[in-house]
C-alpha positions in Angstrom: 4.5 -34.9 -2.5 7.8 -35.8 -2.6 10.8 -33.6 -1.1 12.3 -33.2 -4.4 9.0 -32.5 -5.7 8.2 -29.8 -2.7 11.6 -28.2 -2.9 10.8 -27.8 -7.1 7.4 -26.6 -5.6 8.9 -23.4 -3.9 11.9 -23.2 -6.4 8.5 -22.4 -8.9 6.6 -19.8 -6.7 9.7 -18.0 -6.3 11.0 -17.7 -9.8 7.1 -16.7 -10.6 7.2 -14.0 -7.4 10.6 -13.4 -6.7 9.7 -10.6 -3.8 5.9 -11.5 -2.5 4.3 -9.0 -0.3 1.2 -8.9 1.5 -2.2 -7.6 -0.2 -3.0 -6.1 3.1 -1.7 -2.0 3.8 0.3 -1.5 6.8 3.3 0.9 7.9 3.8 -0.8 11.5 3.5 -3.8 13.3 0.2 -2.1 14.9 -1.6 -1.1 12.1 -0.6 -4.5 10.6 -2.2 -6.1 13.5 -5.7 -4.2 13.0 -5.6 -5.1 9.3 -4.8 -8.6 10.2 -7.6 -8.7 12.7 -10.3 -6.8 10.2 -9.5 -9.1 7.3 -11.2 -12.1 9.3 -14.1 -13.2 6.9 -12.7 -10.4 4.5 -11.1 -9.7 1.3 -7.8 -7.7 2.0 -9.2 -5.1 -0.8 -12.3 -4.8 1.4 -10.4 -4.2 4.3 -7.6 -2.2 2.4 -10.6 0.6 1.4 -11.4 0.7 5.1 -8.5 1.4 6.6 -7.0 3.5 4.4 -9.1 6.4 5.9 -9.0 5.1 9.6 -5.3 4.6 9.6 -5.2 8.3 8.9 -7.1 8.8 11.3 -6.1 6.3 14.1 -2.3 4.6 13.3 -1.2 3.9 17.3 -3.2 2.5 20.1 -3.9 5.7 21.8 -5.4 7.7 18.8 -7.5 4.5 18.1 -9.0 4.3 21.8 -9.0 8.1 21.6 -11.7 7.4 18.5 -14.1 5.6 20.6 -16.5 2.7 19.5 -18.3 4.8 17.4 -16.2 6.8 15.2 -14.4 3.6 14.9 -17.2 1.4 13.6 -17.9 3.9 11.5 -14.6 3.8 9.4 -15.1 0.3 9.3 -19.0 -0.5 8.9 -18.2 -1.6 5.4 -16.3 -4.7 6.5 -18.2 -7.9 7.8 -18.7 -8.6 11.6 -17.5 -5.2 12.1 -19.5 -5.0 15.5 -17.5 -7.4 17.2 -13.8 -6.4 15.3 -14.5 -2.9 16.6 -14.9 -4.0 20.2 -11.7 -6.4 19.2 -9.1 -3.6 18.1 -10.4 -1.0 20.9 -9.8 -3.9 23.3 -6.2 -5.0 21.9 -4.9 -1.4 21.6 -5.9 -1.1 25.4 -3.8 -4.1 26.5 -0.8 -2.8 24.6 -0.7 0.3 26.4 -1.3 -1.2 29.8 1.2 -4.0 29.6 2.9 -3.5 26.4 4.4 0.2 26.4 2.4 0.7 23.0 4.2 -1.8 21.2 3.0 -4.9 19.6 4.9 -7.9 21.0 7.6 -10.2 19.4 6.1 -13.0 21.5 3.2 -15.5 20.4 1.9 -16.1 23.5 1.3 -12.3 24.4 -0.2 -11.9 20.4 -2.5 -14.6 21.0 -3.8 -13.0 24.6 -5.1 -10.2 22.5 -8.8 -10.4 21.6 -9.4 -11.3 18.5 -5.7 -12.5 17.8 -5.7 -16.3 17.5 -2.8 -18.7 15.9 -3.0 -17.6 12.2 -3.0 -13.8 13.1 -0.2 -14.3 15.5 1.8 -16.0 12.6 0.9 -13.6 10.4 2.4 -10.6 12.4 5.3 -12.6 13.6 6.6 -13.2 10.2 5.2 -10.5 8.4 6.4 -7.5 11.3 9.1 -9.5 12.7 10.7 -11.6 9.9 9.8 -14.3 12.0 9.4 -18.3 9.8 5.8 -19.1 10.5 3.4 -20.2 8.2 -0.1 -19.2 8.6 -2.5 -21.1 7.0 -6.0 -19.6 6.0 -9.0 -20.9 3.8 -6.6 -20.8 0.4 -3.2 -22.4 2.1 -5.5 -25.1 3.8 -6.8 -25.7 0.3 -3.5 -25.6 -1.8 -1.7 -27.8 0.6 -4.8 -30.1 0.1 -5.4 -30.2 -3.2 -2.1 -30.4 -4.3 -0.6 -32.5 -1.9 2.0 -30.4 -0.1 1.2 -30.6 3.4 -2.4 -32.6 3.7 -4.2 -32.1 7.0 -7.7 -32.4 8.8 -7.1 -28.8 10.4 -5.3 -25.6 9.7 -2.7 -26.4 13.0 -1.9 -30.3 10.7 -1.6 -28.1 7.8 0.8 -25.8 9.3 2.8 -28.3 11.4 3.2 -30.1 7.8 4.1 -27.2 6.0 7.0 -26.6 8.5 8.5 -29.9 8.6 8.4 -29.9 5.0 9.3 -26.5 3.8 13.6 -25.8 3.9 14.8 -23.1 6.0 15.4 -21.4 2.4 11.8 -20.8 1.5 10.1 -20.6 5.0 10.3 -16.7 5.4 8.1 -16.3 2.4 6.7 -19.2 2.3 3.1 -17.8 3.8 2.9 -15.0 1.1 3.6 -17.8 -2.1 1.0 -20.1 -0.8 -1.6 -17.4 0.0 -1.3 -15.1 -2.9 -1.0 -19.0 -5.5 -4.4 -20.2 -3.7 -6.4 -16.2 -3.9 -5.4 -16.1 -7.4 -4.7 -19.0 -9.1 -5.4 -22.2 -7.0 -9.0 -20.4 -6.5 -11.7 -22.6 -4.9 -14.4 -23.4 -7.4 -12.4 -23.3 -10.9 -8.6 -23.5 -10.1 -6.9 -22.1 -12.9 -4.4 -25.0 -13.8 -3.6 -23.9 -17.5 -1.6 -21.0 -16.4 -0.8 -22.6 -13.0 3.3 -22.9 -12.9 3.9 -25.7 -10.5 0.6 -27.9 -12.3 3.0 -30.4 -13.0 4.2 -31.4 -9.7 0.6 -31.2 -8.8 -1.8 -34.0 -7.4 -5.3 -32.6 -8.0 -6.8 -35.5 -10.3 -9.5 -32.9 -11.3 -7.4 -30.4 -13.3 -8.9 -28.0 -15.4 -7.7 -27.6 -18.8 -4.2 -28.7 -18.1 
């Protein structure tokens, strides 16, 4: 895809979505961290339904280790691999008191010491908590940028590196939330719905469906 064509790209998604927003529910940089880290293998409405009722329960580090393994997997036993994500967000919340002060850090390096916290997470809650211009890319942005040609890569880190060299400073703040919220609901993986797609035209998937 051409830079005109990319530019044309984003000028689309944000005429379409003027102000996106994460599916996920969150009031602070923490409890957008444990949604970040639950949603892993997740829908966001799965996780949403989940911690809804823990986030009442537990919304700061020391009410969530103060809820114990138990209680915790509990709240979330609905959500896949919830063994391992429980162990995860008691185990994160710990190292933000200890070295942290409570806080979740501006840093990526010190996101992606946290267990269960890898590079997507990190960019997630750097630009999503922070305001920060990263680009994570999941399952739908590595397929959009595939399939329609805006930022091909072998991995999600090409992908991403891609997407940044490509995307203007204009559109990089939002950037993740266009991208992610086009590929869950309208780029979708087994039956794309191009008819109704907005930037179809600029597209370079030869297999279109009804457009």
């Amino acid at each position: 895809m051409k830079n005109a064509e990319i530019e044309e790209f984003y000028r689309r998604l944000a005429a379409a979505n003027p102000d996106p927003k994460s599916e996920l529910h969150y009031d602070s940089p923490y409890t957008l961290l444990v949604a970040v880290v639950l949603s892993a293998q997740a829908t966001d409405s799965g996780v949403n339904k989940a911690s809804g009722p823990l986030f009442k329960a537990a919304d700061r580090p020391e009410k969530m280790l103060a809820l114990g393994e138990a209680r915790l997997k509990d709240y979330i036993k609905t959500i896949g691999l919830y063994n391992n994500k429980a162990r995860n967000v008691l185990g994160l919340s710990r190292i933000l008191l200890d070295e942290h002060g409570g806080r979740v850090p501006r840093d990526r390096d010190a996101l992606e010491a946290l267990p269960g916290v890898g590079r997507k997470t990190a960019n997630v809650v750097l630009n999503v908590a922070f305001g920060e211009p990263t680009i994570a890319v999941d399952t739908h942005i590595f397929r959009l940028c595939n399939r329609t040609g805006l930022a091909p890569g072998k991995t999600p880190l090409e992908v991403e590196e891609g997407l940044l060299q490509k995307t203007r400073a204009k559109w990089k703040l939002n950037a993740h939330h266009w991208l992610i919220l086009h590929g869950r609901h309208v780029c979708k993986a087994r039956k794309p719905l191009c008819e109704t797609c907005v930037v179809a035209g600029l597209c370079g998937y030869k297999a279109k469906t009804g457009a």
